[in-house]
Structure formats: structure tokens, C-alpha cells
Backbone as CSV, one residue per row, in Angstrom:
resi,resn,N_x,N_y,N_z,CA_x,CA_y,CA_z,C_x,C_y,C_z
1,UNK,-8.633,-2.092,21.620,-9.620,-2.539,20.642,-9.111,-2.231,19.238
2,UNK,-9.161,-3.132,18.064,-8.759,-2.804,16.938,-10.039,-2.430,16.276
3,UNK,-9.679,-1.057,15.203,-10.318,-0.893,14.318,-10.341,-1.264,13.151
4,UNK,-11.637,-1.151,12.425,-11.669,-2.124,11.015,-12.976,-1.106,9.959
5,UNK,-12.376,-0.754,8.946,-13.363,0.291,8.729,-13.479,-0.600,7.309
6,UNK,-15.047,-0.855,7.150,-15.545,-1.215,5.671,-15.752,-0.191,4.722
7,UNK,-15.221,-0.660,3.976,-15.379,0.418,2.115,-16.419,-0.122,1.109
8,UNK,-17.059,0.863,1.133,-18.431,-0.211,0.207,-18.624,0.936,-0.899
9,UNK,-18.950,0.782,-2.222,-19.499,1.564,-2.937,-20.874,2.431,-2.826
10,UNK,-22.011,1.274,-2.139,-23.175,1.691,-1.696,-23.379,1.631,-0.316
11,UNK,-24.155,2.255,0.382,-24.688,2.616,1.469,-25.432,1.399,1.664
12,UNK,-25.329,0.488,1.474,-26.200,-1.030,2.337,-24.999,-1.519,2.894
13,UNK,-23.721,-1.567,2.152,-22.363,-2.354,2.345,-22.267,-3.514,1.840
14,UNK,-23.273,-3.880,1.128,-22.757,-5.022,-0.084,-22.306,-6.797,0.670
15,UNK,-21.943,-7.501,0.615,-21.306,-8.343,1.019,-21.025,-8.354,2.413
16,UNK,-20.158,-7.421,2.441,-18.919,-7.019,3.724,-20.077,-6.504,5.091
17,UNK,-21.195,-6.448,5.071,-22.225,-5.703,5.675,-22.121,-6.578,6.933
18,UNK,-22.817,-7.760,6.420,-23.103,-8.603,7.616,-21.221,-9.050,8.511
19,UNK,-20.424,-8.750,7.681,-19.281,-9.372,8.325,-18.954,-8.453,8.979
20,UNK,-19.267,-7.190,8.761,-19.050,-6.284,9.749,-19.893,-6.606,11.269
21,UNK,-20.909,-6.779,11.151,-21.786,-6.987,12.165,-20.930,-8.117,12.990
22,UNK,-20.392,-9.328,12.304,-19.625,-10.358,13.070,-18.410,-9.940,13.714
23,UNK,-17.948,-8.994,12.954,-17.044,-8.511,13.878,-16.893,-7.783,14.805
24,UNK,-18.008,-6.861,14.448,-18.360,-6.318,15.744,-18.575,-6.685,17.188
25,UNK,-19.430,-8.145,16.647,-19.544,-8.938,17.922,-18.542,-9.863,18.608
26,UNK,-17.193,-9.610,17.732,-16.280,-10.348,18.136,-15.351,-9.371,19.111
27,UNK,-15.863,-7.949,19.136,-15.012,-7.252,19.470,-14.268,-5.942,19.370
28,UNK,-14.837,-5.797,18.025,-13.685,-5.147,16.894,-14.883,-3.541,17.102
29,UNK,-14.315,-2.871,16.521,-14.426,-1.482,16.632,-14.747,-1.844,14.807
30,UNK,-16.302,-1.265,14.559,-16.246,-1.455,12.928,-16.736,0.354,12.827
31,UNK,-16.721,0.284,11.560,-16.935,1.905,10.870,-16.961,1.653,9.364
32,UNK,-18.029,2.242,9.090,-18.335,2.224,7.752,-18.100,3.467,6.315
33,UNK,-17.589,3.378,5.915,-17.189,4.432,4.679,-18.004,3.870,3.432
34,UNK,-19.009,5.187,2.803,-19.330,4.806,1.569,-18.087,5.517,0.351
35,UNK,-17.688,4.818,-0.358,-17.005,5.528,-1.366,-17.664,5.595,-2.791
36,UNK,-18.673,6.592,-3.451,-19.089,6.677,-4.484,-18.531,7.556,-5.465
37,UNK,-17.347,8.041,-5.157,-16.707,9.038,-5.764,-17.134,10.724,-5.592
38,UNK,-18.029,10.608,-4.507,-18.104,12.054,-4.233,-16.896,12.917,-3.500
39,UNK,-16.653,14.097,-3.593,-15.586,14.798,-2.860,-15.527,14.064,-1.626
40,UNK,-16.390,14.388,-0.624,-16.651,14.565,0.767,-16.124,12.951,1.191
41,UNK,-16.107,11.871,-0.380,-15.471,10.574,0.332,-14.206,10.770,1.596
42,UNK,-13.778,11.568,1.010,-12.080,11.273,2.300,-12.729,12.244,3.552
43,UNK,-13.101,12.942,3.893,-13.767,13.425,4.439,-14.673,12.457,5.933
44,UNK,-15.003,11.506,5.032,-15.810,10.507,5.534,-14.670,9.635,5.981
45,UNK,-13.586,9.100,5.061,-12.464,8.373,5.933,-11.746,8.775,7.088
46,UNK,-11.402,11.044,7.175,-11.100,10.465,8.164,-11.421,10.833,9.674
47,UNK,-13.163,11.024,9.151,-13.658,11.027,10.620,-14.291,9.200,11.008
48,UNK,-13.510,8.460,10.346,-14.331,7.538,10.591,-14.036,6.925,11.967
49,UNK,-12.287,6.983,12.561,-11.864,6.551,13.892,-11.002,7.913,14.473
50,UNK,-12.040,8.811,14.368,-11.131,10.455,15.080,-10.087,10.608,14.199
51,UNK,-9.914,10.269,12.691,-8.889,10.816,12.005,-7.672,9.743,11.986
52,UNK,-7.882,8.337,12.681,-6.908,7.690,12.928,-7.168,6.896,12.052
53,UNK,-6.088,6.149,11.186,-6.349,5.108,10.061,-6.746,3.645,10.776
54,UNK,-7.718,3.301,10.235,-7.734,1.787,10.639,-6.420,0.994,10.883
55,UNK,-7.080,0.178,12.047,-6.337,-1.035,12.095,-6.101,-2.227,10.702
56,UNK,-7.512,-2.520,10.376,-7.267,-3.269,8.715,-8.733,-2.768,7.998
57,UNK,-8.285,-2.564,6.757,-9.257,-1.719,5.762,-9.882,-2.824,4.933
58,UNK,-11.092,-3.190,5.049,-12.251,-3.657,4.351,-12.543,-3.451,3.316
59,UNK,-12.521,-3.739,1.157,-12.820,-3.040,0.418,-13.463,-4.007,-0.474
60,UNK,-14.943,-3.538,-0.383,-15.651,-4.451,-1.375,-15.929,-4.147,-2.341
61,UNK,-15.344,-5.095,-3.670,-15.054,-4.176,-4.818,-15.594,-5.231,-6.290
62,UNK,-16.415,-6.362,-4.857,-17.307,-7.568,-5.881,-18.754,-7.317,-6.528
63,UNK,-19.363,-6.549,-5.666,-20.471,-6.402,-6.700,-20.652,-5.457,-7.609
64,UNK,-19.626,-4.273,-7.687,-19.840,-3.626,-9.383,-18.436,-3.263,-9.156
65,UNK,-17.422,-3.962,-9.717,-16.461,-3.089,-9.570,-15.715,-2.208,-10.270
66,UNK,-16.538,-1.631,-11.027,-16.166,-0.516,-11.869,-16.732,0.816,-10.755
67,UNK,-17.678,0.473,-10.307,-17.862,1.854,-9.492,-17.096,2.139,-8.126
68,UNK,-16.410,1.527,-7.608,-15.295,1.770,-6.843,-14.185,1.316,-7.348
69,UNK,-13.055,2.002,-8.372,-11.979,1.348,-8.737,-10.805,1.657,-7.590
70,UNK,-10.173,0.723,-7.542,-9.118,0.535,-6.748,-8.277,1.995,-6.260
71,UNK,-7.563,2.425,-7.977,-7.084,3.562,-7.991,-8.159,4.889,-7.350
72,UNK,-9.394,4.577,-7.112,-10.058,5.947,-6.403,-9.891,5.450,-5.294
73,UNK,-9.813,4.052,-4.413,-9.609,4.116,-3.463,-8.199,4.560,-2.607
74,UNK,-7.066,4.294,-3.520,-6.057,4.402,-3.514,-5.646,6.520,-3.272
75,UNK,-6.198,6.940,-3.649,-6.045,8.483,-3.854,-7.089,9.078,-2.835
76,UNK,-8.032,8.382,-2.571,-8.658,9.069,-1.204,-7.960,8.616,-0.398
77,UNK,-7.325,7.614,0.014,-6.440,7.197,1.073,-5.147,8.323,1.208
78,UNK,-5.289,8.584,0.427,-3.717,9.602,0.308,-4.882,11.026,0.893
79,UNK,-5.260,11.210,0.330,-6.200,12.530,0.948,-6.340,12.346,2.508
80,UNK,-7.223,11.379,2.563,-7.443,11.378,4.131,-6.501,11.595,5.166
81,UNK,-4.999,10.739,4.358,-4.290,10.113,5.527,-2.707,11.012,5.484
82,UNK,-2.723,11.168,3.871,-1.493,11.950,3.539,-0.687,10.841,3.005
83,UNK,0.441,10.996,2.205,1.511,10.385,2.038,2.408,9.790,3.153
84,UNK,2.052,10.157,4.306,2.755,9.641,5.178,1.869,8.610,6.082
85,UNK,0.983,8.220,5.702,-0.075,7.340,6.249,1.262,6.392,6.626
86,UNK,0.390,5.948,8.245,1.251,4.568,8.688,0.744,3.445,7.888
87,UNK,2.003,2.133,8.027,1.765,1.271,7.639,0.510,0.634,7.781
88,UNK,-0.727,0.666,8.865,-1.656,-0.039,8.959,-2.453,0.339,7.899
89,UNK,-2.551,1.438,7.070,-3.017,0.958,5.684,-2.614,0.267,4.678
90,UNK,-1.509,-0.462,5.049,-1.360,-1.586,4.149,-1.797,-3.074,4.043
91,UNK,-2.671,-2.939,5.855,-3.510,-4.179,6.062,-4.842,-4.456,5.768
92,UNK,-4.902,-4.565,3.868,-6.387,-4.419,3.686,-6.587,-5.947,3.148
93,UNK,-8.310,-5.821,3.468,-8.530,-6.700,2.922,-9.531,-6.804,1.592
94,UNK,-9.334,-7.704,0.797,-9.932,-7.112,-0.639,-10.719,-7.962,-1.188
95,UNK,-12.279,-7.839,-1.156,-13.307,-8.748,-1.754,-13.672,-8.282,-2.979
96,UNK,-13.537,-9.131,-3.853,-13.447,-9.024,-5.026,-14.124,-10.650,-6.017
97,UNK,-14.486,-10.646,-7.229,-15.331,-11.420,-7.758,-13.939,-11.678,-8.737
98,UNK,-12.795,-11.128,-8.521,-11.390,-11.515,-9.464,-10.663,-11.988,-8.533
99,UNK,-9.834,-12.781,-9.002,-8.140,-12.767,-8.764,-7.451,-11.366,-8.602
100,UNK,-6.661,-11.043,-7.737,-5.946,-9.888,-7.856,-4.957,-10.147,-8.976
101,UNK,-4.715,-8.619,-9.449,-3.936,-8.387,-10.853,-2.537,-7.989,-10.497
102,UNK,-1.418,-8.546,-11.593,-0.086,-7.297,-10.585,-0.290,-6.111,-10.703
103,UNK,-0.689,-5.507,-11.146,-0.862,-3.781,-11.035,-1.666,-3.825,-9.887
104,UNK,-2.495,-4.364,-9.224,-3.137,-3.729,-7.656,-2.394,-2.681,-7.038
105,UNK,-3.323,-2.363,-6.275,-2.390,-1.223,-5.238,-1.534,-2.078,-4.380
106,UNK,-0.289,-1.621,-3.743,0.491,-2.051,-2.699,-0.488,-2.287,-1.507
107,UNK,-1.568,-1.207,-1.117,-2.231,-1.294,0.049,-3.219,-2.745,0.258
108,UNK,-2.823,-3.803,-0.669,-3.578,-4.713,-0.612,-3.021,-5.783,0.135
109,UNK,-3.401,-6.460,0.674,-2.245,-7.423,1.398,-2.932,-8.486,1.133
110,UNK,-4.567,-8.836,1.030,-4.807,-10.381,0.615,-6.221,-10.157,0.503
111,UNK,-7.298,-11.055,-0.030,-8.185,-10.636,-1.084,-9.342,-12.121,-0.371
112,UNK,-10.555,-12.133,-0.798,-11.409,-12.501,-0.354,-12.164,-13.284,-1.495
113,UNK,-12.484,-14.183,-2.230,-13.432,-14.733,-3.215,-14.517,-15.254,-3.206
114,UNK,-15.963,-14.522,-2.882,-16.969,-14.860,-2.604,-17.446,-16.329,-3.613
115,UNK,-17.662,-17.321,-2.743,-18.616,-17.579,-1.811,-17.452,-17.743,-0.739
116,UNK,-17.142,-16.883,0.408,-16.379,-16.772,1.959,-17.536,-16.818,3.177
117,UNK,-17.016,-17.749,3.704,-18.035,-17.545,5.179,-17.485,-16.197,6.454
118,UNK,-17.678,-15.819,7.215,-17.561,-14.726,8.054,-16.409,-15.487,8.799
119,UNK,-15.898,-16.703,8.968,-14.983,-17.489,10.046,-13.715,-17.701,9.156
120,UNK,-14.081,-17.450,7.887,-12.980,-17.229,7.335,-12.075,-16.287,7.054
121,UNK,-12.828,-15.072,6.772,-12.635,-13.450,6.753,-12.060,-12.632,7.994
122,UNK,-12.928,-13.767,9.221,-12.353,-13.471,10.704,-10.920,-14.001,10.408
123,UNK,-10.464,-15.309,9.884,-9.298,-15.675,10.410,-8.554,-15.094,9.384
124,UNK,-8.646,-14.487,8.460,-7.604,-13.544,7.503,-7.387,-12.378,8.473
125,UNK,-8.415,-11.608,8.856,-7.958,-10.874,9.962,-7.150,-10.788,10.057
126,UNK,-7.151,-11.666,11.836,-6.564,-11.909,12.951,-5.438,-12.207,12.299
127,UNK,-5.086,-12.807,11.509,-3.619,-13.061,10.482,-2.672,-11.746,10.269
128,UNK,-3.623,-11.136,9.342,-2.971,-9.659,9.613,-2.466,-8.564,10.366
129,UNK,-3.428,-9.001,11.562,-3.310,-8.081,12.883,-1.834,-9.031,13.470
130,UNK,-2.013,-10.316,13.162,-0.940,-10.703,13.847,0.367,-10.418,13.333
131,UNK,0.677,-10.182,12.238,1.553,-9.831,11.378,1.937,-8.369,11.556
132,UNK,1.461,-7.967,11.888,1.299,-6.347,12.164,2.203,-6.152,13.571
133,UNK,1.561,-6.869,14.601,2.017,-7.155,15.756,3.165,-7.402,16.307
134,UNK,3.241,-8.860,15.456,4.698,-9.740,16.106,5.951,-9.466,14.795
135,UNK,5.517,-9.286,14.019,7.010,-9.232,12.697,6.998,-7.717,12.630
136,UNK,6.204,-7.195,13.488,6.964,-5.509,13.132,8.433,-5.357,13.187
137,UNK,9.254,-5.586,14.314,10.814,-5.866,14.462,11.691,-6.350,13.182
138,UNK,10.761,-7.413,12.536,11.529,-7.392,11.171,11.413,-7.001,9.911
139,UNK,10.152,-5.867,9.980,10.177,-5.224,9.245,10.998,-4.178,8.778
140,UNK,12.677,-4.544,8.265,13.198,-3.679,7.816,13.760,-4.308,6.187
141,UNK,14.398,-4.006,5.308,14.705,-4.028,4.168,16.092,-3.701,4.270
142,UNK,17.350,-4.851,4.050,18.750,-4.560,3.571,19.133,-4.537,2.294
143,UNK,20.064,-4.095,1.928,20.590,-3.821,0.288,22.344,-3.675,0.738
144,UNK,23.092,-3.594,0.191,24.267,-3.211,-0.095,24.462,-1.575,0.415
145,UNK,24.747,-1.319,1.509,24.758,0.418,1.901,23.747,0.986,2.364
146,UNK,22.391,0.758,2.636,21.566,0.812,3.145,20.332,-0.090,3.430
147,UNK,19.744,0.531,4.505,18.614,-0.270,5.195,17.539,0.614,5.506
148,UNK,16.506,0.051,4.987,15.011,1.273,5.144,14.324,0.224,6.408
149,UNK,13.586,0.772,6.571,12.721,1.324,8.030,11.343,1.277,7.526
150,UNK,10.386,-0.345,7.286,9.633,-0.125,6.260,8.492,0.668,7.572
151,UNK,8.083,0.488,8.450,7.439,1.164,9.711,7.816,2.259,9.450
152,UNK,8.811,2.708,9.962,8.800,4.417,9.758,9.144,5.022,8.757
153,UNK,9.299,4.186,7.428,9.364,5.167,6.277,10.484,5.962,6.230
154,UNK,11.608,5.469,7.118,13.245,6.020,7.119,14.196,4.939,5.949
155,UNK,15.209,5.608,5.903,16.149,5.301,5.215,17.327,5.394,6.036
156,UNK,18.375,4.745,5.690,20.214,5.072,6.583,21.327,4.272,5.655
157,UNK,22.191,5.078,5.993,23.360,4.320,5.565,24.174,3.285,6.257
158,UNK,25.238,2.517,5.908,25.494,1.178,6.818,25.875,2.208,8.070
159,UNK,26.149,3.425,8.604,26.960,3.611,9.685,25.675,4.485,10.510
160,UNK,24.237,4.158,9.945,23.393,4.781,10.508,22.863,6.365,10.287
161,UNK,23.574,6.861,9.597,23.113,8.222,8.715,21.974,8.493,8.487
162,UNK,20.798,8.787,8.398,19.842,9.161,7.973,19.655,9.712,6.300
163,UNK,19.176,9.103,5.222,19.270,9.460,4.142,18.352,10.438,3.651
164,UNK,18.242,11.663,3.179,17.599,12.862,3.165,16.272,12.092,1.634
165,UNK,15.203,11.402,2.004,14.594,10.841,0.657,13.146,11.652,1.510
166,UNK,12.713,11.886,0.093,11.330,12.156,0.102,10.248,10.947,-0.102
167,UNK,9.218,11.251,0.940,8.080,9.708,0.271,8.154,9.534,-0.578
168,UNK,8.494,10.280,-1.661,7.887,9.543,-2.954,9.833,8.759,-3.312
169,UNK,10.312,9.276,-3.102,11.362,8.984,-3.127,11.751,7.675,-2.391
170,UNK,11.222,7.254,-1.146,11.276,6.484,-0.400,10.522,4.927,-1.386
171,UNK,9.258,5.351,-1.418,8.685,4.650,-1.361,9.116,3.916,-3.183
172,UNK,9.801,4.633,-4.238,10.048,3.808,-5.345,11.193,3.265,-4.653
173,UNK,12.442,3.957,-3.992,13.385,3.096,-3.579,13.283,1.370,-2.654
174,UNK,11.747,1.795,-2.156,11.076,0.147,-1.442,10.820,-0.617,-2.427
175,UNK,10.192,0.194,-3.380,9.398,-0.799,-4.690,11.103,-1.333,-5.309
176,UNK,11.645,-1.213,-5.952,12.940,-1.765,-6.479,13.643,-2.458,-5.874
177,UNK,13.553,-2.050,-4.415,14.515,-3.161,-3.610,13.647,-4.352,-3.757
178,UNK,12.997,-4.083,-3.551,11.539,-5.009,-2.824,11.150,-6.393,-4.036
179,UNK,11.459,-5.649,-5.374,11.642,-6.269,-6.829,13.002,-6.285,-7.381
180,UNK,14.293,-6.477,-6.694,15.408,-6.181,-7.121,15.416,-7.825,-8.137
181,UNK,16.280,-7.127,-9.272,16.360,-8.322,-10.122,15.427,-8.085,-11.330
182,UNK,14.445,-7.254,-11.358,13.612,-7.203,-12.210,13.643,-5.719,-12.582
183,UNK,13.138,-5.182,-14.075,13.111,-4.257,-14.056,11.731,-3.678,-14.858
184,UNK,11.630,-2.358,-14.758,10.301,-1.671,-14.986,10.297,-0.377,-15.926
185,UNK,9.766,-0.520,-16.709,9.625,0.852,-17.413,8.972,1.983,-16.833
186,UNK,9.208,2.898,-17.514,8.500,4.133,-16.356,7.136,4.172,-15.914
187,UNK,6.604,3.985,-17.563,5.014,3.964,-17.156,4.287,2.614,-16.097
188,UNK,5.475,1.919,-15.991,4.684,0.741,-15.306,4.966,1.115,-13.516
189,UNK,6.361,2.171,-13.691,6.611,2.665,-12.752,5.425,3.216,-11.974
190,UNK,4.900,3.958,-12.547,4.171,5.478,-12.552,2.837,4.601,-12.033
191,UNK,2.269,3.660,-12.961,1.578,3.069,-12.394,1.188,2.389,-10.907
192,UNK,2.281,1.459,-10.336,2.683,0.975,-9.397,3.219,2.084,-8.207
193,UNK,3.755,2.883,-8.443,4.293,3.303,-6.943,4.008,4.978,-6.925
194,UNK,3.473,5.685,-8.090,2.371,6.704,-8.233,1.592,6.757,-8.115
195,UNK,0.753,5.352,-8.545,-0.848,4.768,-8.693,-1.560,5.399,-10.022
196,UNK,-2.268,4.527,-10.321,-3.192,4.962,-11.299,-3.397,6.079,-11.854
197,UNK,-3.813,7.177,-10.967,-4.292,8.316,-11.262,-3.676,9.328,-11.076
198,UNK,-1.875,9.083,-11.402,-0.839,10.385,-11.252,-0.964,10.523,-12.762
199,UNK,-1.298,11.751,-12.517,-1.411,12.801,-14.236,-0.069,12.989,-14.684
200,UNK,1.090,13.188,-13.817,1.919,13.304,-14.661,2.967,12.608,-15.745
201,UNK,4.256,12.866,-15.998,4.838,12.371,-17.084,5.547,11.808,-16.569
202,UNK,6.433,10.630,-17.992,7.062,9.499,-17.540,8.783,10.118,-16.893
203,UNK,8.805,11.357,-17.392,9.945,12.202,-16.681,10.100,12.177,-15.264
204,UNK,8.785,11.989,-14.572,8.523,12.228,-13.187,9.980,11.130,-12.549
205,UNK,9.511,9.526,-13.146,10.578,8.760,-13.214,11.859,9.097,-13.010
206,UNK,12.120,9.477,-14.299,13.587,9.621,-14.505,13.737,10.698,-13.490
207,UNK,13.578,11.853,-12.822,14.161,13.022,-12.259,14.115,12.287,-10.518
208,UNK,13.449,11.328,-10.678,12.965,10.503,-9.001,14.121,9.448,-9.262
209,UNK,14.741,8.989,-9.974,15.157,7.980,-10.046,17.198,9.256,-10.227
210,UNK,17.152,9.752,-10.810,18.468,10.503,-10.605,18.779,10.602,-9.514
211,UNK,17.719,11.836,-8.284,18.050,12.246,-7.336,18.543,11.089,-5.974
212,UNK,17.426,9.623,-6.381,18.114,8.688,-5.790,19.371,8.465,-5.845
213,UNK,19.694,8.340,-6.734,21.440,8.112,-7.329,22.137,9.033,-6.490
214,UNK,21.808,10.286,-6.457,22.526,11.289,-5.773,22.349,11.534,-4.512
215,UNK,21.409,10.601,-3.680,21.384,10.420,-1.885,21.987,8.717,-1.563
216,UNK,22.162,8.366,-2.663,22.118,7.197,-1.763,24.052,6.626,-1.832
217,UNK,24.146,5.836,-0.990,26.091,5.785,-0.450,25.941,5.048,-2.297
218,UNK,27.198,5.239,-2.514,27.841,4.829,-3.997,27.663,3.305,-3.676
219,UNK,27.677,2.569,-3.367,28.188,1.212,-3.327,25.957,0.725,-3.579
220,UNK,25.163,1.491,-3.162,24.155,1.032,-3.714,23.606,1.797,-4.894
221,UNK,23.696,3.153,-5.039,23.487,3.833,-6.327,24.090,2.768,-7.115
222,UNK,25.438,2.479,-7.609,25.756,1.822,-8.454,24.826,1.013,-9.142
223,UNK,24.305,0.225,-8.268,23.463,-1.237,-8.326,22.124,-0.781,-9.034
224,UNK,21.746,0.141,-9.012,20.358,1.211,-9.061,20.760,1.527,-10.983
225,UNK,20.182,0.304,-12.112,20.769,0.509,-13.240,19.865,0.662,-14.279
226,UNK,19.543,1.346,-15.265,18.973,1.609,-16.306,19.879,0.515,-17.761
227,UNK,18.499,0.149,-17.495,18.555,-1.171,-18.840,17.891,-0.361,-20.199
228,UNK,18.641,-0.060,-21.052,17.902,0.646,-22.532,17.146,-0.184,-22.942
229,UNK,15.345,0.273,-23.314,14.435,-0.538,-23.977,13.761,-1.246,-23.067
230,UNK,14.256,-1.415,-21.525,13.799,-2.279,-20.404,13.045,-1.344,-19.654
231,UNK,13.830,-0.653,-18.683,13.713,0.058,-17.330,14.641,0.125,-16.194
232,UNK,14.417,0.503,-15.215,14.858,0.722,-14.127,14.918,-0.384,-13.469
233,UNK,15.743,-0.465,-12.631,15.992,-1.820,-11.449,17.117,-2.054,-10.258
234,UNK,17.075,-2.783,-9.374,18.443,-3.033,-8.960,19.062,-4.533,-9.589
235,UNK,20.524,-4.166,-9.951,21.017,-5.342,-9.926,20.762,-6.574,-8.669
236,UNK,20.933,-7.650,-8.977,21.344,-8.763,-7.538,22.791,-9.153,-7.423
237,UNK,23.156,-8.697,-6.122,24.393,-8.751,-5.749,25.104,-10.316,-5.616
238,UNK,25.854,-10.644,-6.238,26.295,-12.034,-6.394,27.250,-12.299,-5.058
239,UNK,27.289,-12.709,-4.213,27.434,-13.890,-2.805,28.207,-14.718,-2.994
């Protein structure tokens, strides 16, 4: 049975209420989380499936969405689940009265624009779950000297090495590959693959972005280049 846990600001569940109910009857294992910004929110995430992260995360963020901002959802998720949360929190779905912005969280995978009927929301789903399912196998990421492990959050070198990276370490080295060709200043860094609500400084960057240099085989450090006045990035390897 897959689980599907709704995120609502208020305790009625807003929108997402009744679609929970449809899914329920379709099958699905539902669970409800209020997030109003009280402590005890993560608390509430993660007894919601015995501590286990949903299958795909529900976040209704259309009828006031200043009182559940993204970035609080984003940082109780890390509470509940840890930095090492599996990928199935990256199968959310996001109702919203906007367009998604590029700064969103990563944990968003595709978004909802009310007026949605429940047969539609079902078939975004099942989309996701299927994606989850059948392209896990190709969920990996190549570069020049290494290949990450976007499932298990590993790293290696071409001869299979294991690369000594920390999540946080990991996870900007995904963001750059992932955007190779483009580059980012710190704070946009900090934004994106810190989230919103990391207090610290744009140094954090630079000392995360060295130590990469210094785990990863030379032939991709290289590529890993600081543009003055720009940011950080990987080059694209010319073929």
C-alpha cells in the first residue's frame, strides 16, 4: 500500500481534504499533518506512517500561502526525516494558487492549479509513483570521473571508489552537475541547496565548494570552476 501524507496549514485541510478522502478510497494509505509553525510540527510528521516518510507528500500552500512557506516546510522535513531522508521525499505534490518559482524547494516535483478535479491529482500521482518505481535503475548522474547514486546519495570514482562527501556536500555536487553549464553565486547557492532558512554565511559556499575540489578525481575537480563576479559551476565538456 502506498502512503500519501497531506500538509495543510489548517486543521480542516483546505483543498487537498476531500482528495484525500478519494484517495483513500482508491486505496492509498492517507495521513494528515497540520503545519502551523508550531514546534511539535515535525513531531507530527514523523509519527504520521511509524516514522517512515511518505510515499508522495501533499502540500497545500493555495489558500494563504504565507502561512505555510515552503522554506518551513522544507526544514521540518529535515527535522523529521534528517538529511538523509530517502528520495521519496522528493515526490511531492504542490497546490498552489502560483506558478512555481525557480527558487522552490528541490522536494517539489510538480504542482497542482486550482480549479483541479480529484482524477486529475489521482493521475499526477500514479505518475510519480510510477517514476519512482520503474526509472529508479536510471537514476544515476555521470560527469567526467564520477557518477553519483541519486537513490542512495553515494558518490564513486570511474573505477568504483567510493568518494568520502558529506550530504551537504553531496547534495551541492548534484545541484551543479544537475545545472552544469550554468553558474550561481553563493547566495543563490545557499538559497537553493541550503534552503531558505540556513542562517549562515556565504563562506559556507566557498569552504563546501573547496573541499569538493579536494575529494573529487582531478579530471572532474578541474571542470568544478569559479567565474569572478558570476559563481560557481561546472564547465560542459565538449564531445
Amino acid at each position: 500500500m502506498q502512503n500519501v501524507l497531506v500538509v495543510a496549514p489548517t486543521p480542516e485541510g483546505g483543498p487537498l481534504a476531500s482528495l484525500g478522502r478519494v484517495l483513500a478510497a482508491e486505496g492509498y494509505a492517507v495521513a494528515r499533518a497540520v503545519l502551523d509553525g508550531c514546534p511539535e510540527d515535525a513531531v507530527f510528521l514523523c509519527r504520521a506512517f511509524a516514522g517512515r516518510p511518505p510515499d508522495v507528500l501533499l502540500i497545500d500552500v493555495s489558500s494563504a500561502p504565507d502561512c505555510l512557506p515552503l522554506r518551513h516546510v522544507g526544514r521540518l522535513l529535515r527535522h523529521a526525516w534528517g538529511e538523509d531522508a530517502p528520495t521519496p521525499l522528493r515526490l511531492a505534490l504542490l497546490a498552489s494558487r502560483h506558478l512555481p518559482q525557480p527558487d522552490w524547494p528541490a522536494f517539489v516535483d510538480d504542482f497542482l492549479l486550482p480549479p483541479y478535479t480529484p482524477g486529475e491529482a489521482l493521475a499526477r500521482i500514479t505518475l510519480l509513483l510510477f517514476r519512482k518505481r520503474h526509472l529508479r535503475s536510471a537514476d544515476t548522474l555521470t560527469f567526467p570521473g564520477v557518477t553519483l547514486d541519486l537513490t542512495g546519495g553515494r558518490a564513486a570514482d570511474n573505477a568504483g571508489r567510493p568518494l568520502p562527501l558529506t550530504p551537504r556536500e553531496f547534495e551541492l555536487l548534484r545541484f551543479l552537475l544537475h545545472h552544469r553549464g550554468k553558474f550561481f553565486a553563493r547566495d543563490r547557492l545557499l538559497d537553493l541547496v541550503w534552503g531558505l532558512d540556513f542562517e549562515g554565511g556565504e563562506r559556507t559556499v566557498d569552504i563546501h565548494v573547496r573541499r569538493l575540489r579536494a575529494k573529487l578525481p582531478p579530471e572532474t575537480a578541474d571542470l568544478l570552476e569559479t567565474r569572478r563576479g558570476v559563481g560557481y559551476g561546472f564547465r560542459i565538456v565538449e564531445r
